[in-house]
C-alpha angles and dihedrals in degrees: 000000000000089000090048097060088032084055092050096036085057089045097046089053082056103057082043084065101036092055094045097057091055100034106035123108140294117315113239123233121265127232096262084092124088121194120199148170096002127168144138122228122260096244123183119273104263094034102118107203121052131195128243131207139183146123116236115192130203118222102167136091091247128077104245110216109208105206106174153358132233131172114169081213091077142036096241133353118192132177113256140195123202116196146154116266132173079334094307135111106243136178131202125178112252114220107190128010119198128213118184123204110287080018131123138195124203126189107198138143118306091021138052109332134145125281115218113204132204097346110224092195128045118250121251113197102244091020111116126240118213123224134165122211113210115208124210089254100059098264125130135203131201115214126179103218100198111222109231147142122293150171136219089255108039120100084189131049128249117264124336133068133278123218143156153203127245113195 
């Protein structure tokens, strides 16, 4: 009778692994990507939307689908594309962006950036902004925009240093 409850109770464990392989939470990013200059801009304090930027570097052997965007410092935080068209500023959501391997993707003034929704904390200058990048395949990323100074035609703040976490 002992070997028989040993016997489920090893089995049981078991299923419990195997479930949680297969049912655990997100993956984390790898090393092959590399984060860089990114920052948010210093807005006034009742302004509602801010703007992300950063340039993100692929340096696998696998194209890395970024599918989303979250930061828990903000209600809701999309991917954005400004562009000319028929002599107006325009901007559209972006749902994917691709980066094959060698590749990078920037997002920067005048181009593709993050759009930051609705702040529930006011921004400090120097302070850091969290934000987590999801990838198609389940992976996350976690990146520190620095909030700092910048101007219409910078692709880099002002000051200060970017940096940003790999889990």
């Amino acid at each position: 009778m002992l070997r028989i409850v040993t016997t489920e109770r090893v089995a049981a464990f078991g299923v419990f692994l195997i479930a949680a392989l297969f049912i655990g939470g997100p993956v984390q990013a790898g090393e092959n990507l590399k984060i860089s200059e990114a920052w948010v801009r210093v807005a006034p304090p009742k302004m509602k939307a801010h703007a992300g930027y950063f340039k993100i570097e692929n340096h696998g052997t696998a194209e890395r689908i970024l599918v989303g965007v979250e930061s828990p410092s903000y209600a809701k935080a999309e991917m954005h594309v400004s562009g000319m068209k028929d002599g107006m500023m325009m901007m559209q959501r972006l749902e994917q962006v691709a980066i094959a391997p060698g590749k990078s993707a920037e997002f920067k003034t005048g181009g593709a950036h993050i759009m930051l929704v609705g702040p529930k904390i006011p921004q400090v200058e120097g302070e850091k902004v969290p934000l987590t990048l999801k990838f198609q395949n389940g992976e996350t990323l976690l990146v520190e925009l620095l909030i700092a100074k910048g101007g219409m035609t910078m692709d880099k703040p002002v000051g200060g240093s970017q940096s940003s976490k790999t889990h």
